[in-house]
N, C-alpha and C positions, 0 to 999 in steps of 0.2 A: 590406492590413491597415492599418487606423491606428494612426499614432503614440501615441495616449494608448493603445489598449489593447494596447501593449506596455510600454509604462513599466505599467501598472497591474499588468499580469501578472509583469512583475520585482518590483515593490515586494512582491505577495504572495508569491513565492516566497522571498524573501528574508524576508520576515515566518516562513513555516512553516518556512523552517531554520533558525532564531533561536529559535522556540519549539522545535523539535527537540534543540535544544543546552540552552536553556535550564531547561526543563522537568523532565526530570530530575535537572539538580544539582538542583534545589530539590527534591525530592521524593525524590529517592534514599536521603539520609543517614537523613531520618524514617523512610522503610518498613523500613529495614534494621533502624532501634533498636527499631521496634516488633514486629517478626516476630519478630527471632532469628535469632542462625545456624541453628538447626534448621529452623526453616519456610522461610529463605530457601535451602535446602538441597534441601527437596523441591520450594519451585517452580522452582529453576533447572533441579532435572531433568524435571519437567513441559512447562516449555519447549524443555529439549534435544530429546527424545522429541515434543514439537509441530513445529517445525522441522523434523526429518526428512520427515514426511509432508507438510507443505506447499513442501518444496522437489517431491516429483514433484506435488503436487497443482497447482501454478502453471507447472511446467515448460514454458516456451517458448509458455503462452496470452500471457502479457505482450507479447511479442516478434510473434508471428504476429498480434495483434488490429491491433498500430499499425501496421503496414505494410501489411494488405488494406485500414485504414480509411482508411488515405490514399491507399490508391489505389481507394478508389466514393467518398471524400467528396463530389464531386457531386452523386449521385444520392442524396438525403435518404431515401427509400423504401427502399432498399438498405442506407444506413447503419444504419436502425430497424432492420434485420430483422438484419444483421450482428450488432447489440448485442446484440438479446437472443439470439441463438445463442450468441454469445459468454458473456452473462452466466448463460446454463443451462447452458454446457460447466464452466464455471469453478466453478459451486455445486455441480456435481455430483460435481466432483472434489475438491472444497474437503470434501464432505459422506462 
C-alpha cells in the first residue's frame, strides 16, 4: 500500500470525526428552539422505537461482510458478487 494513500485516508478520517463532533453543536441548540420540547419529545421517541429494530436489522452483517471480504479480496469477481449479496441481505433486513 502506499504511503500518501494512507496519510490521505487518516487526514479523512480525521476530517469525518471532526465534522461528527462538530456538526451537531452547531445545529443542535437551533433545532431544539425551534421544535420544542414537545416535538423534540416525539422524535426522541421515534428514534428510540427506530433503533430497536435496526440493531437486529444490522446484527453481526457489519462484522461477517469485513472478514469474508478480506479474505476473497483477491478475487475481484467474487468480491462483486460478495457485495451485492451482502448489500440485498442488509436492505432486506433494513426494509
Amino acid at each position: 500500500m502506499q504511503k500518501s494513500s494512507i496519510i490521505k485516508n487518516v487526514i479523512y478520517k480525521i476530517l469525518l470525526n471532526l465534522f461528527n463532533i462538530i456538526i451537531p453543536i452547531l445545529v443542535g441548540p437551533y433545532v431544539y428552539r425551534t421544535l420544542g420540547p414537545n416535538s423534540i419529545g416525539m422524535v426522541q421517541r421515534s428514534e428510540t422505537i427506530f433503533n430497536y429494530f435496526f440493531i437486529f436489522a444490522v446484527f453481526g452483517v457489519y462484522q461477517y461482510g469485513l472478514r469474508e471480504m478480506s479474505r476473497i479480496k483477491d478475487d475481484q469477481t467474487k468480491v462483486n458478487q460478495f457485495f451485492t449479496s451482502m448489500l440485498t441481505i442488509s436492505m432486506g433486513t433494513s426494509v
